[in-house]
C-alpha positions as CSV (number, residue, x, y, z in Angstrom):
1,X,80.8,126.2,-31.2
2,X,78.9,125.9,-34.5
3,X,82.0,125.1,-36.6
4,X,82.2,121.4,-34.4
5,X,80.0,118.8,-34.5
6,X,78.6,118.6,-31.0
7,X,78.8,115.4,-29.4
8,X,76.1,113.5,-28.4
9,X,74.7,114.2,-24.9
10,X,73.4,111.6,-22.9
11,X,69.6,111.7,-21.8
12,X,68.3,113.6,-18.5
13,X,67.5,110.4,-16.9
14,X,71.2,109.3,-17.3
15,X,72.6,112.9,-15.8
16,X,73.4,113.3,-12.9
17,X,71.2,115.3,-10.6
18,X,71.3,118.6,-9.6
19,X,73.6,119.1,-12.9
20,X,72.5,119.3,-16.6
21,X,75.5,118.3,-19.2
22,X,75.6,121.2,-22.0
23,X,78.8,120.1,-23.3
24,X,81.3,117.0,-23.3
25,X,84.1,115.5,-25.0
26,X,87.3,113.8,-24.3
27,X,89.3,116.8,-22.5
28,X,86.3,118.6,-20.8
29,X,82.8,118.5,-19.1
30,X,80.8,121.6,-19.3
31,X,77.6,121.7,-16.6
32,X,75.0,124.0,-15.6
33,X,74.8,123.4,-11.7
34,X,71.5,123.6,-9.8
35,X,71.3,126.1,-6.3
36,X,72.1,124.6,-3.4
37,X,74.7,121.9,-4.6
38,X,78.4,122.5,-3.6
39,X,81.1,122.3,-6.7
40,X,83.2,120.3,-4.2
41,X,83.4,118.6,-0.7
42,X,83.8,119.5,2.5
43,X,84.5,118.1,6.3
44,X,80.9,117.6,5.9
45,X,79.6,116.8,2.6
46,X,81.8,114.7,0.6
47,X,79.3,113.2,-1.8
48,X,76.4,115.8,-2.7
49,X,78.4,117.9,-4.7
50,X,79.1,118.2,-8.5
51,X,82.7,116.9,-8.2
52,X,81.4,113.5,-6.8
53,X,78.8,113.1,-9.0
54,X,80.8,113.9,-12.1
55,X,83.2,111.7,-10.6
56,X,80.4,108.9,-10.4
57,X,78.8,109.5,-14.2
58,X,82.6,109.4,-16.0
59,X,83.5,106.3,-14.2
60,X,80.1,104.8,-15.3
61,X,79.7,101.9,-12.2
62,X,82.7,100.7,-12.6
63,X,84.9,101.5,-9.1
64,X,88.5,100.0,-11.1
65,X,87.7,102.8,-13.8
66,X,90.4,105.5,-14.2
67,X,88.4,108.0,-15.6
68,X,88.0,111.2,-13.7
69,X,86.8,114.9,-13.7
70,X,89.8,118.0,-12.5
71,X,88.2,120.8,-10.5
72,X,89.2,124.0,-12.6
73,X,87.1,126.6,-10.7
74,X,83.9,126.8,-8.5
75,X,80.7,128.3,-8.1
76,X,79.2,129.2,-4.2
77,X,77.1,126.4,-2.8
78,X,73.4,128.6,-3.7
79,X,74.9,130.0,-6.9
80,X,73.6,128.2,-10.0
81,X,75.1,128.0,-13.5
82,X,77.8,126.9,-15.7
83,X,80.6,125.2,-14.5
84,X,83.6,123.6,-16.5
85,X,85.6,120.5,-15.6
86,X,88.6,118.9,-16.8
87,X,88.8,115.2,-18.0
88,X,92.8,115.2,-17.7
89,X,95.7,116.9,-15.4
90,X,97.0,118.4,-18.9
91,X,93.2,120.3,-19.8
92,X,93.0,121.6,-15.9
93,X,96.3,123.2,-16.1
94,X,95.8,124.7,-19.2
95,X,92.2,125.8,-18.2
96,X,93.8,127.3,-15.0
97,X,96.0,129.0,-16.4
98,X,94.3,131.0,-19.2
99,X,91.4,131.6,-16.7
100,X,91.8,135.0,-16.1
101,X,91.4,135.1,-20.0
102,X,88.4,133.6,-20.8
103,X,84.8,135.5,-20.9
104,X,82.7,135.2,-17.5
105,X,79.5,136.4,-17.0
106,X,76.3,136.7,-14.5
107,X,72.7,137.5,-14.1
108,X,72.0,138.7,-10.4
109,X,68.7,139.7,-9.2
110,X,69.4,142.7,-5.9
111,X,67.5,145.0,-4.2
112,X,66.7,148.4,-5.1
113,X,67.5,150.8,-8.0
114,X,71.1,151.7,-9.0
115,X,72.5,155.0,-9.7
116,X,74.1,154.1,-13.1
117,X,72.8,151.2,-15.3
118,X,75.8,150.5,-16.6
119,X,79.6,150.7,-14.9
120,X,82.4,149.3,-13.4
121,X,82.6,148.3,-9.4
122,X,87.1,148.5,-8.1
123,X,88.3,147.6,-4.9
124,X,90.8,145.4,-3.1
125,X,89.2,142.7,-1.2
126,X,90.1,140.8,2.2
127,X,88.4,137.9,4.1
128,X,88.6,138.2,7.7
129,X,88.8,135.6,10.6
130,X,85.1,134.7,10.0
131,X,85.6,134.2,6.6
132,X,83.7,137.1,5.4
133,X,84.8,139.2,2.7
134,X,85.2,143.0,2.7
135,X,86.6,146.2,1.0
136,X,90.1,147.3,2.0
137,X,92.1,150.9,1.0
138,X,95.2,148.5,1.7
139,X,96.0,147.5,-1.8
140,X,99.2,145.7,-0.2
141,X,97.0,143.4,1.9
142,X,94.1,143.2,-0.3
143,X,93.3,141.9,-3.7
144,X,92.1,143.9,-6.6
145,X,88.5,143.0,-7.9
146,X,87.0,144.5,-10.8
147,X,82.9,143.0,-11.5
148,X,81.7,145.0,-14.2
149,X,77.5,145.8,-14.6
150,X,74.8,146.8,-16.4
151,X,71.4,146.7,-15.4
152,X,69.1,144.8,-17.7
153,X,65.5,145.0,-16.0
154,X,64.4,147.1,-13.0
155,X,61.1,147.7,-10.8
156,X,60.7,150.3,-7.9
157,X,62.1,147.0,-5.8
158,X,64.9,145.4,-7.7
159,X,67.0,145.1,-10.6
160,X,68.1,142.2,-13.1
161,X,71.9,142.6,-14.1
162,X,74.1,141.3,-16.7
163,X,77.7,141.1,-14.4
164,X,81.0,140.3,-15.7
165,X,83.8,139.5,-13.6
166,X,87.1,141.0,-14.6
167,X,88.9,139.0,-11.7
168,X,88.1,136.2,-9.5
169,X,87.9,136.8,-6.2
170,X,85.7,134.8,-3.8
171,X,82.4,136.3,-2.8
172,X,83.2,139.5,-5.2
173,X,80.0,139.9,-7.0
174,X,78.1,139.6,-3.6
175,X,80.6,142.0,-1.8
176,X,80.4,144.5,-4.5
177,X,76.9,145.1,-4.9
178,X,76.1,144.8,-1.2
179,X,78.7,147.6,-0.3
180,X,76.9,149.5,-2.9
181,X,73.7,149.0,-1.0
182,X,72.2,146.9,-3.6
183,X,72.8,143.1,-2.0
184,X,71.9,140.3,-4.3
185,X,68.3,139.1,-3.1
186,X,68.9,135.7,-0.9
187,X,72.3,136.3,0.6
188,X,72.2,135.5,4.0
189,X,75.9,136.8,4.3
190,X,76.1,140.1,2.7
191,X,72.4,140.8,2.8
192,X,69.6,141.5,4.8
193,X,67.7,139.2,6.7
194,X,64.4,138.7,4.4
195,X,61.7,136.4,4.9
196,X,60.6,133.4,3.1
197,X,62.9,130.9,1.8
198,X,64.5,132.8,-1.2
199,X,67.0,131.0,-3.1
200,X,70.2,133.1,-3.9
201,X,69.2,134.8,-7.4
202,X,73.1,134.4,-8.8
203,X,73.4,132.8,-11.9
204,X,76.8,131.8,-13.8
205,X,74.8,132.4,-17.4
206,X,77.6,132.6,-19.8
207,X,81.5,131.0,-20.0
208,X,83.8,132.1,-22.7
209,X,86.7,129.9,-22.9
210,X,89.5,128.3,-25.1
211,X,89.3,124.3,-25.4
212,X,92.6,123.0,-24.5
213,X,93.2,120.8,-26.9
214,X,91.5,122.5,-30.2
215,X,92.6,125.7,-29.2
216,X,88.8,127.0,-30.3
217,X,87.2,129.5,-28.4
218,X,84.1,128.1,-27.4
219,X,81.0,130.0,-25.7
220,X,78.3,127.9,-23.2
221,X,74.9,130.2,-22.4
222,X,72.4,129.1,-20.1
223,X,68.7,131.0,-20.2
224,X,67.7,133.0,-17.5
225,X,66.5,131.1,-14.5
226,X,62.5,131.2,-14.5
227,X,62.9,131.8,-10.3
228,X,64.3,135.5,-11.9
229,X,62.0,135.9,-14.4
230,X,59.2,135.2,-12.0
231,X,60.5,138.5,-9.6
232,X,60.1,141.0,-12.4
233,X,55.9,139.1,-13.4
């Protein structure tokens, strides 16, 4: 990124909430998404959610604008972290497409001590009826996931890793670790019941990607979230 002159970014005040803006132009929107907002709507939330509010900021109050934001991926409702939009159908297809391509990675704070600090975590996924995800040896059925770690901080309790994500299957990270008896602290679906109101500590802290129209690779970091530095204080 340090061979483009960056545009200029508009003040806090003028972002929306729950998202801060690390990068924008004329093709794409690059955020860094606050837990507990949803990248898109559902039955029953249509307008907290970072598509909507995107939606909103680009159009800039005026309802006859044209302007609009392309959902290229998404991020779990209580995971945090960078998120890319497209301005244009032309910039979400390319996006989509070279996806599996581009450079993803994670922090995630879990529980316990693992085995090897550093590795590489294969199986074939499935979501069943409840829409829970799960390990399968039918590699027909299922879908191959591949999250690759290395642990970057531990205590007697818990552990700070550096994920990557080799593919993109829903809830993969979480599955992952959790089958490896190391859930990510705060899941309420893979994890253990725990008490207090702990956010999920899953973090999208780096996005490696090509910009569809310069054809630059381009790198967005986040830091690590204070919430996770506080667990290792």
């Amino acid at each position: 990124m340090s061979e483009h002159k960056l545009p200029k970014l508009p003040p806090k005040k003028y972002q929306p909430s729950g998202l801060t803006i690390l990068y924008e132009d004329q093709e794409i929107i690059v955020v860094d998404k606050a837990p507990g907002l949803l990248t898109i709507g559902t039955d029953r939330e249509k307008e907290r959610t970072a598509h909507f509010l995107l939606n909103e900021y680009v159009m800039k109050g005026n309802s006859r604008s044209k302007n609009r934001v392309f959902i290229v991926h998404r991020l779990d409702r209580e995971t945090s972290g960078i998120l890319v939009f497209a301005k244009n159908e032309q910039s979400k297809a390319f996006l989509q497409e070279n996806w599996k391509d581009f450079g993803k990675k994670y922090l995630a704070v879990v529980h316990g001590k693992l085995k090897y600090k550093q590795g590489e975590y294969t199986s074939y996924l499935m979501e069943n009826k409840a829409l829970r995800v799960y390990s399968t040896k039918d590699t027909v059925a299922g879908k191959l996931a591949r999250t690759g770690f290395k642990v970057l901080k531990e205590t007697e309790e818990l552990s700070l890793l550096e994920i990557e994500l080799f593919t993109g299957r829903k809830h993969q990270i979480r599955v992952h670790l959790s089958e490896k008896g190391n859930a990510v602290l705060g899941d309420k679906v893979y994890g253990t019941a725990e008490k207090g109101p702990q956010r999920l500590a899953l973090h999208s802290f780096s996005l490696r990607i090509m910009h569809p129209f310069k054809k630059k690779e381009m790198t967005f970091e986040t830091v690590v979230p204070t919430y996770f530095e506080g667990l290792f204080k």
